[in-house]
Every structure is written in C-alpha cells, then in structure tokens.
N, C-alpha and C positions, 0 to 999 in steps of 0.2 A: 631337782632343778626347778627354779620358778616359773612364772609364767612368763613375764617379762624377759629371761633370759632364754626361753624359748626362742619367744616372741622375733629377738633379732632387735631389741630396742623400740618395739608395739607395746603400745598401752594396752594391760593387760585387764580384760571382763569390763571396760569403759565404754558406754555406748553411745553417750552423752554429746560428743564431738562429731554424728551424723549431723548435720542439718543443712537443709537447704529447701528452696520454696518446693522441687518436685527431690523425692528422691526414689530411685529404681533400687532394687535389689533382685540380682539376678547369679543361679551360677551352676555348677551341673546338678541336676536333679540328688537331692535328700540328703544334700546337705546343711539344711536346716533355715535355708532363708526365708522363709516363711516365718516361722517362729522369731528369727531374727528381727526382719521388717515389724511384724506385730509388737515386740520388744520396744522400738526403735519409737514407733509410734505412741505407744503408751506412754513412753516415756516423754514426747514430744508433746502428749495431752495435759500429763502431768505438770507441768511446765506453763502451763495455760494459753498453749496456744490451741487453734481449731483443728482438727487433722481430720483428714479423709482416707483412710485402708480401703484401696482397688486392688484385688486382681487380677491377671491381664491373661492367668492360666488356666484351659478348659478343664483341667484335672484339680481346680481349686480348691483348700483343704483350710480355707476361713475361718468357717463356723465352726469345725472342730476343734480347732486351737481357741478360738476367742467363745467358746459355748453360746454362740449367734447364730441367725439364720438369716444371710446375709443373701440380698436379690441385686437386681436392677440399681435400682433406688437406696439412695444413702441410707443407714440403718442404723440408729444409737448403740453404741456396744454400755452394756449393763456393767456400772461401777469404776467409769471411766467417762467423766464428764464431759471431755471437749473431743470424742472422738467418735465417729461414725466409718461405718464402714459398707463397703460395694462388691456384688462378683460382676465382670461383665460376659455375661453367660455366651458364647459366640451365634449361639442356636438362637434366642431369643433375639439379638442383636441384628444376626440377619432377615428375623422376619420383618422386624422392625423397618427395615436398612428396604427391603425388598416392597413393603409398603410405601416408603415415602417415595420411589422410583418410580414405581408402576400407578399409584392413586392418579396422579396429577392426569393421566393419559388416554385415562378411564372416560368413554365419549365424545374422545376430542380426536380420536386417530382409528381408524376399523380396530375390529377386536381383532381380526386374527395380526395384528402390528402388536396388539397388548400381549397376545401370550406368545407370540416369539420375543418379547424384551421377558414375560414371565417365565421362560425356559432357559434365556440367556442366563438370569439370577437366581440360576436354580445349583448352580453347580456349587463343592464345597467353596471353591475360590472366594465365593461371596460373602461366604461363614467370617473365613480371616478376615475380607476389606471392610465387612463392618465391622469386625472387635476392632482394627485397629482405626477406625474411625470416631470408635467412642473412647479409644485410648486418645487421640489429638483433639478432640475435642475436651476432653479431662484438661488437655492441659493450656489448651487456650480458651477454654469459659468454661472455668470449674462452676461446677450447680450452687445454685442457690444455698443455703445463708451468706454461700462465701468461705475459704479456707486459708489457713496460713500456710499448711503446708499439706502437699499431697503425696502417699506415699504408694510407690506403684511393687505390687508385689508380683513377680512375673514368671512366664512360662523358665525352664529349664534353657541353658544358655544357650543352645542354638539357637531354639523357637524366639527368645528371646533378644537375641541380635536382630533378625529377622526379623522382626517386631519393630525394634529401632531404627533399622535403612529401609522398612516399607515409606514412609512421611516423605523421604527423600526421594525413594524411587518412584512413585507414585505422582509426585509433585515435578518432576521430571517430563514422565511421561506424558502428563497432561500438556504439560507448555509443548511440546513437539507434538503434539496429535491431539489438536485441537476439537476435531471433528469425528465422528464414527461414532463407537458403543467399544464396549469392556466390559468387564463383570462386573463392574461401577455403577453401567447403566448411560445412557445416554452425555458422551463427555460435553455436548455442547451445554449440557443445564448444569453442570458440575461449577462452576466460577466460585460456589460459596467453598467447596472442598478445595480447590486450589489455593484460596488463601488460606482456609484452616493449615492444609500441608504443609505451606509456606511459612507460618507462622511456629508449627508445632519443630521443623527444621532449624530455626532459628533459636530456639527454646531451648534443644537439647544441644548446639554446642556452646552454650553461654553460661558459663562455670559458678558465673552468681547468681545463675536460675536453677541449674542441675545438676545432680551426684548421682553418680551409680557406683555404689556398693558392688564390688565382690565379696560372695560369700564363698567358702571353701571348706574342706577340712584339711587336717594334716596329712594329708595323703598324697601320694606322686598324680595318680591320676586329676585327684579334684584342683591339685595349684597348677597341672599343666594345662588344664580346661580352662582356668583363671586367666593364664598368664595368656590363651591365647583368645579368649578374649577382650584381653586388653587392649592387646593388637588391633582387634575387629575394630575396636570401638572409637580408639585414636584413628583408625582409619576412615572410619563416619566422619571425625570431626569432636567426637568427645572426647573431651580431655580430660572433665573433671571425676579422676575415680579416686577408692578407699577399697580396702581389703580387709574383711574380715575373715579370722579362721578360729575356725569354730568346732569345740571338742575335744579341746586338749587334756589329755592326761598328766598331769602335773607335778604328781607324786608317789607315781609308781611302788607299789609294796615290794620290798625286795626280795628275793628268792621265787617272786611269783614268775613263771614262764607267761604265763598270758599277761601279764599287768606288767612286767620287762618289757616283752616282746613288742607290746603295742608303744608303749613309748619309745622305747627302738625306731621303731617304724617310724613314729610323727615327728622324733627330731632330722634323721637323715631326709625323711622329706621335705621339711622346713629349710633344712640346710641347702638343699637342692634345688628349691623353687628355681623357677623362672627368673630371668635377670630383670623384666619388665615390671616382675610385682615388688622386686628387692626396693624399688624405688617409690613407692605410695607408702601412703601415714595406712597402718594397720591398729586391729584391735587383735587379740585374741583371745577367746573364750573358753574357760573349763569344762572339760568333762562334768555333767552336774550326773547324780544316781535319782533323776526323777522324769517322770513324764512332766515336758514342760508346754502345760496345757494350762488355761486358765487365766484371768486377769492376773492373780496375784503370783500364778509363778512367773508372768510374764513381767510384772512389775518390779518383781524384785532381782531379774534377770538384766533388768534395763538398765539396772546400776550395779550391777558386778557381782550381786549379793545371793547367794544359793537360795533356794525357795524353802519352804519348812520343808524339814529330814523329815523321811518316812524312819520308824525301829531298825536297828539292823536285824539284818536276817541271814541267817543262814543259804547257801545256793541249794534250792532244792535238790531233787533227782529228776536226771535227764528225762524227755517226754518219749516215750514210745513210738518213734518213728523211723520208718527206713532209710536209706542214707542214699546220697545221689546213683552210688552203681546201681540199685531197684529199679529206680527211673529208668535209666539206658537201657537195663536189662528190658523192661516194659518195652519202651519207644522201637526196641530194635524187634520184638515179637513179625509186627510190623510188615517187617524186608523193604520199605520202601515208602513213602510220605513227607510233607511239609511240619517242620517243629516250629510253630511261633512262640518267641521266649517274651512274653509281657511283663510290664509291672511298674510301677512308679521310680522315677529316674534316681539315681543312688543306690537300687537294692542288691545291685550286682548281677544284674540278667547278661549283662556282656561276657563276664568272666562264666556264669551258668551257661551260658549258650554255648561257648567255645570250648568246656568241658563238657557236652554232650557230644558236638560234635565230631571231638575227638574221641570219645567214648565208643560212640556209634562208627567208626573209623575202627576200632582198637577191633570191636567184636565182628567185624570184613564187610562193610558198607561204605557205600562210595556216597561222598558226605560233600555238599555245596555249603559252606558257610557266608555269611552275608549280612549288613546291618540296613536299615531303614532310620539309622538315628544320623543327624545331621553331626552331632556332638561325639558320636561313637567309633571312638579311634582301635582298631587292632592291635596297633601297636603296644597298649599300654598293658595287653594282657599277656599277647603273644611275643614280647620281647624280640621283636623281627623275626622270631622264628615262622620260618614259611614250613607246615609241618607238611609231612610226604603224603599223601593220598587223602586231603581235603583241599579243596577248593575254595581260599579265599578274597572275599569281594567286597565292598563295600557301595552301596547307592549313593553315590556324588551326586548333590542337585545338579550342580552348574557343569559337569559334564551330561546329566541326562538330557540338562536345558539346551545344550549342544548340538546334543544328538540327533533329538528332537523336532528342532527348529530344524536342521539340515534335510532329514526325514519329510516335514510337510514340506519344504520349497521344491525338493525333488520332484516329490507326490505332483506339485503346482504349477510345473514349467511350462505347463501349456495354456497358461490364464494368461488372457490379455495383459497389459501392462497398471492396467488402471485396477482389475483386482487382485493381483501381485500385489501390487504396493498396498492393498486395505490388509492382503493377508500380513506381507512382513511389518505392519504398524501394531497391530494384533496379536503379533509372536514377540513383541518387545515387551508388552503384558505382564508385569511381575506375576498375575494367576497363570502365565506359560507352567513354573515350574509345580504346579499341582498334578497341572496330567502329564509332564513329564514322569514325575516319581512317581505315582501309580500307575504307568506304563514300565517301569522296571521293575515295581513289585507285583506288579501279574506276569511280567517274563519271569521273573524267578520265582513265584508260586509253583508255576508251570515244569520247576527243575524236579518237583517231587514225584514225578509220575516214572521215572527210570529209578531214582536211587533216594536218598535222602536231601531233603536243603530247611538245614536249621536257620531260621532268621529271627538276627536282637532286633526288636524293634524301638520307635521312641518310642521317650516317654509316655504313660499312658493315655491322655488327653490329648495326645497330636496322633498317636496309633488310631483312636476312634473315628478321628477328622477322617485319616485315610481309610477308615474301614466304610465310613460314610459315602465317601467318593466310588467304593466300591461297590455301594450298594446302589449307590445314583446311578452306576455304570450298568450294574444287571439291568433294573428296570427299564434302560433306556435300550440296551439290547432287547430284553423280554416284549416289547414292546413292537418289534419288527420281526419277533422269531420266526410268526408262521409263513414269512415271503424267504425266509432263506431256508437251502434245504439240508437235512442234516441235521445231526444231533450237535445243540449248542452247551457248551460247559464254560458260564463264566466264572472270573475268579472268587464270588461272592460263595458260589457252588460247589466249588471247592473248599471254603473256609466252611462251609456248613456243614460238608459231608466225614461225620468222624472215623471214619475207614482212611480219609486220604491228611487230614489237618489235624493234628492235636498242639491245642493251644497249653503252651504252661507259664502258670503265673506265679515271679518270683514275687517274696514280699521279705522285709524284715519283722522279727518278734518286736515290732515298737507299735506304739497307737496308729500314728499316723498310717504307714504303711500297708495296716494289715486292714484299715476304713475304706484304704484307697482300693486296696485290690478287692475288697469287698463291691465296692462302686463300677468297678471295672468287670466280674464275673457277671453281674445285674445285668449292665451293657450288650457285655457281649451274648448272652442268653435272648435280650431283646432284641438280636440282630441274628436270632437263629442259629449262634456260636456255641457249642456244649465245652466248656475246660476241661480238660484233661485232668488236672489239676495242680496242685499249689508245690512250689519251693521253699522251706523256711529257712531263710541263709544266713552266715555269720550267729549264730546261734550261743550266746556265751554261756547260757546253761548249757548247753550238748558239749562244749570246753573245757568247763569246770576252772574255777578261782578261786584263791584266797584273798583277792585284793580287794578292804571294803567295799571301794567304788565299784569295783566290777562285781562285787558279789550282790550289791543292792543292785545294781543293772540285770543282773541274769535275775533273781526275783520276781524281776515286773514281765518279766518274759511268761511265766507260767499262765498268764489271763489272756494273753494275745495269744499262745498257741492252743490254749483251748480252744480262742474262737476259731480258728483256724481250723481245727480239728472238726470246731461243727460246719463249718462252712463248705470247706474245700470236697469234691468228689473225692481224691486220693489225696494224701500229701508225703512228702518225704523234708528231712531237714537235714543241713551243712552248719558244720559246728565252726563257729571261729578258730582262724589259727593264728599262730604269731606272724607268719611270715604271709603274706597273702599270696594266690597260687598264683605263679606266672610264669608260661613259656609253657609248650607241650608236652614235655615230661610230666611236670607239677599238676598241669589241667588233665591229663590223664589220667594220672592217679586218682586224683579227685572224684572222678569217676568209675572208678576200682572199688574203694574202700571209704568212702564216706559216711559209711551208717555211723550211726551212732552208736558212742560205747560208753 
C-alpha cells in the first residue's frame, strides 16, 4: 500500500508546504518532532530564507541531531547557510529573569525587602515564567540580524499547551491584579511584560503569522494525543494547524509477523484517528532504516528523499539481557516501596509502569498506580479495564489546582478581609499549579511506605522541574528543622534513600533516547538519586525480522544497547511485538515472560 493511500489523501514525505513566519512543532513526546522541525527548517534555510531553530524543551536534544552545540544565543549550524540555532535553557533563563527583578532594588529599598522579592523568585514557578518569557519575546523582537522565520521546537504536548495559554493567562492576570508581587516579581514594574503578553496573544491566533504542526506517529495513542490537542489549541484560539505522521511503514515484507503486524497496526490506526485531525492538510512520512542525525540526513528528509543507505545487514543475535519478569521479580524482593518509571516521552514508560504494577500485584502486593504526566492517559493502556487489587489514579493539575486553592482559604478564614483578597489574587497565579502538583506527588510518594506506588512520570525535562521543586522544598524545610520536634522525612529523602525509591529509566535502542536517559541518570545522581536501572523497550532485535527495513533498524540497535549496557547499573529489555500490550491480561503477562529469547 502507498504512502499516500495510507495517508487518507496527505501528501506523502513533502515537507515543503510548512511555512509560516513562526512555526511550533509539538506532540506527544518521541515521536520525532524534533528531527521533524530540524527537517523543516533546513529545508526553510535552503530555500534562502533566514531561520532561527529554538527549543522551548528542558530535555532539548538540538545538538544531537544538528551536531551543534547550541546555548542561549543564536548559533550557526555548520553547512547550512541561513540557519542558526537556540536552546532556551530554563535554568539559565531564570537566573537571568531573577537578575533583571531584583538589580533595579538593590539600594533603593532595605535589603531584608530585596531578599524576601529574592526568595519569592526562588521557586521553580520562576524557572517556567522565564522560559516562557524568552519564548514571547522570540516572537515579538526576534534578535538581531533579524529572521524570516522562526521555528519553535517544543516541550512534549502537554508541557507544550501549557506553554501556549501561559501568554494568555498571564496577560490576564496582570490586567486584573494590577498591584502586589507574583513569581514575576513586582507586577507594578511589569507594563513592558504586559504588552509583550499581549502582543505574543495576538501572534499566535493569527493564521498568517502562526502554524503549529502536529506531529504524531501511526499509532492509536500518538493520533489521540494529537487529535486532542487540536482541541486544546482551537480552544486557545489557534486555528492554524497541520499534521504530520511520521514513520510509516509502507511496504511491509510479506510473510513477515513483525513487518505484517506493524503495519497492521499503523493503518487501523490511521483509519481510526480522531475526526478533528481527519480535517487538517497532512504529510506523512516513511519508515526510513537510519539514524536520522545530521545535516544531510536531515536534508535529504526535507524533501521526501531517504538519506544514503547504510549495506544491508543481517539482524544480529539478540543481546543478553533479562526480560521485564527479572525486573518485578527484583522490585518485589523489596515487600514494599515507591517505583518511579522515568525516561524521555514516547519510550513507553506508561505501558512499562502499568506492567510493573501489575506485575508486582500478580506476585500479592498491594500496588497504587498513578501518573505525573499531564499527557498521560490510562486509558490507552488499560483499555478501561479497572484491574482488581491496583489502585488507579491519575495527578490532574486542574483538580489539584482545586483542591488546593480550597485548602489555603479554608486554612485563611480568619484573615481580615483585606489580606483575603491579596491571598485569593495570588491563588489565581498560573505558578498556583506548581505546588499544587508537587503537593500530590509528595501525598503519593508517601503511599510507598505501606505497600507499593509505581508512578509514570513526565517527560524527562518536566520530571527534573519537579524534582527541583523538591529539592527547593527540602532546603526550605531543612532550614527550620531544628525548631520542630521530631524526626523530619521529606519527599527529596525519600527519593534519595534506595531502600524506599527505586527509579527505573525506560529508553528505546535509538540515538536519541538512549543520550537522553544518559543526560537524565547524570541529573538524577547530581540530585543524590542512584537508578535502579534501565528498561530497553520495543527492542526489534529481541523480535527478530526478515523485513529489510526492519532488519537494517534492529542493526543500528546493537551500538545503542551496548551503550546501555555500559552505562545503566542493571538493565533488562522488551522485545517488540506485533500487537502492542494492552489491557491487564496483556500488561501481565508482559511481566511473566519477557525475557528475551
């Protein structure tokens, strides 16, 4: 079957037809939009106009792909003439963001006024309002030489909505609460931020200024991610999208189960999308059998065209590792503890997490399952199945934001009237919902101290935000410990001590994935976190093919799980299957018998 008649009537591997002065690419985490964007823009450079490659995600993976080493400040990418490219680092951004607040104040007000505003902008809250301060200033005074077009490459779709109604919410809140502090910092000096907001509001629903790109793959979960952020994004006020999907297998070897099976899978999916996305101009994209790194495979991606063949090769022999039951078997030694399932968004830690759990369930432990991911639907794993003796939950922002709020006014009913109203102006605060969610990930930490509570977390770069928050949170307890009495355990203390937390990090056999979780075990080590160790999932040498394409894809597997192997403490790997696991039966088993054979 062609591409095109995949497709549903999408122009097929044409990338040509992105353009517009900004364009956003955003969608659930490793489905390639990165590479995508990068694509999009080369191809945009090519073409002779100026372009600017931003990303808007703390777990940005830039440099990898374009072999740059991409900061702050625009950076030439090598072999690619009219394009430059940016991370905006959030960490750097807010010291930046926390300087330009507090200098001005320095002298002119008692110091103990300066470090209560410098403890105000201490919190992660600050980290977001400045990335996305340098994302709306991107777009209303792009930097110097000047650009034709700017191409935003962004956090994973939640973070990434989120990203897009802060300009609005924010811009908002200022006009009704004119006066007081925020984690902005002083709103009476803010007037220059309220028309950036206003302007960058105006920018993103104006269809001859902005595109946002969905990216997707052929999968049920990644086009229902899509299709509902379509929804989100028509409800901002942006109207102007595209859809691409990305990864199509096109010409399945016959008689292959795995090279059947997976195209099986990406047309019923395709056929099933969402009725929102049935409606947008698409592209679709091939399965390519290469690491697509690099100018030139990105160049030659930009226009349909597969990058130079590597030989074909033979699928080696499967790698010597043990298969998910070891894992559970490990995890449950135990009797009792918090499982954090980490790892850059797409590598399957939701379906990993939920077949621990159930695992850990199977072998008679009383199991809390629960996600931290804004994007992280149960549903698409567990097929509504509510399974008998796990507990599952989900951390909804906007019910914690709820809760929350209702919680400090209760707390507040006996404040006068006049700081009532500074508190409930302050709980309107789009930063409210930071410490609401890390107020329901230290309640559910706290569930592993009786039985098990596995939790998916997000993606990895928003995981760290909150690990961060966590650790703002110890010091700031530590800090008053020795006036309370009693032994204090906070959630950070928990996360450190590997008797009660073991962190496991999923990754795929691809480049990108296995940099990322490398970048991510670094982290968490610098935050006094030891992994547990590593998952290597969807594994298509652990499968075994005869279908070229998939046989030159499980090849380039054998470098990645080496590193792996040197990297990770332990590891175990899951082999690709035809049918992906879903519903409690399916994630059960998974957890039985997954070694490798």
């Amino acid at each position: 079957m062609s591409a095109s008649e995949l497709a549903g009537g999408g122009a097929a591997g044409h990338l040509s037809g992105l353009d517009s002065r900004y364009l956003f690419f955003t969608g659930k985490g490793g489905v390639g939009k990165t590479t995508i964007a990068c694509a999009v823009a080369i191809g945009l450079a090519d073409s002779g106009r100026r372009v600017l490659l931003v990303s808007t995600d703390p777990a940005s993976n830039l440099g990898d792909i374009l072999h740059v080493t991409a900061g702050e400040e625009p950076t030439r990418v090598p072999g690619v003439s009219n394009l430059w490219v940016a991370n905006l680092d959030p960490e750097e951004a807010a010291a930046d963001y926390r300087r330009r607040v507090v200098d001005p104040y320095r002298g002119a007000v008692p110091e103990a006024e300066v470090r209560a505003l410098e403890e105000q902008l201490s919190g992660q809250c600050t980290v977001e309002v400045a990335a996305f301060d340098e994302f709306t200033r991107l777009m209303v005074e792009p930097p110097a030489p000047g650009f034709d077009n700017v191409v935003f490459d962004t956090a994973p779709t939640g973070h990434a909505l989120r990203l897009l109604s802060l300009p609005g919410a924010w811009s908002s809140y200022l006009e009704e609460a004119p006066g007081g502090a925020s984690c902005l910092g002083p709103l009476s000096g803010l007037e220059a931020q309220r028309e950036q907001y206003r302007k960058a509001v105006a920018t993103l629903a104006e269809p001859r200024q902005t595109l946002v790109v969905l990216v997707g793959r052929p999968e049920d979960g990644s086009l229902r991610e899509a299709g509902r952020a379509a929804g989100e994004l028509y409800a901002l006020g942006i109207g102007n999208l595209r859809l691409v999907v990305n990864g199509v297998l096109t010409d399945p070897l016959a008689g292959d189960p795995m090279a059947e099976g997976l195209a099986r899978r990406q047309r019923e999916a395709l056929a099933s999308m969402p009725e929102v996305l049935g409606a947008l101009e698409r592209v679709l994209m091939p399965l390519f059998a290469h690491d697509l790194v690099g100018v030139d495979a990105l160049r030659a991606l930009a226009v349909g065209r597969a990058p130079s063949s590597a030989r074909r090769s033979e699928t080696p022999s499967p790698p010597e590792l043990p298969g998910l039951d070891a894992l559970v078997d490990d995890l449950a030694a135990a009797g009792h503890g918090a499982v954090l399932v980490m790892g850059k968004g797409g590598v399957g830690k939701t379906t990993i997490a939920a077949a621990i759990a159930l695992g850990l369930f199977r072998r008679g432990h009383a199991v809390d399952l629960t996600t931290t991911d804004p994007a992280g639907r149960w549903e698409d794993v567990l097929r509504g199945e509510d399974p008998a003796g796990v507990v599952v939950s989900s951390i909804d922002p906007a019910a914690e934001v709820a809760g929350y709020v209702a919680d400090r006014l209760a707390a507040a009913r006996d404040l006068d009237p006049e700081r009532l109203a500074l508190l409930e102006e302050d709980l309107r605060s789009p930063c409210t919902e930071e410490l609401a969610v890390f107020r329901a990930f230290s309640r559910a930490l706290a569930g592993g101290r009786l039985g098990f509570v596995v939790l998916d977390t997000a993606p990895t770069g928003h995981t760290l935000l909150l690990l961060d928050t966590t650790g703002a949170y110890h010091r700031d307890v530590m800090r008053t410990a020795a006036s309370v009495p009693g032994r204090i355990t906070t959630p950070l203390m928990r996360l450190q001590d590997p008797e009660f937390t073991r962190v496991v990090v999923v990754t795929l056999p691809e480049t990108t994935p296995v940099q990322e979780a490398e970048r991510l075990q670094a982290d968490l080590r610098r935050a006094g976190i030891e992994p547990f160790g590593w998952v290597v999932n969807a594994s298509m040498m652990a499968g075994g093919t005869r279908d070229p394409v998939l046989q030159r894809r499980a090849a380039l597997e054998c470098r990645h799980i080496a590193r792996v192997q040197e990297l990770a403490p332990r590891a175990w790997i899951v082999p690709w299957t035809a049918a992906a696991p879903r519903g409690a039966r399916e994630l059960m088993a998974l957890s039985e018998s997954a070694a490798a054979t």
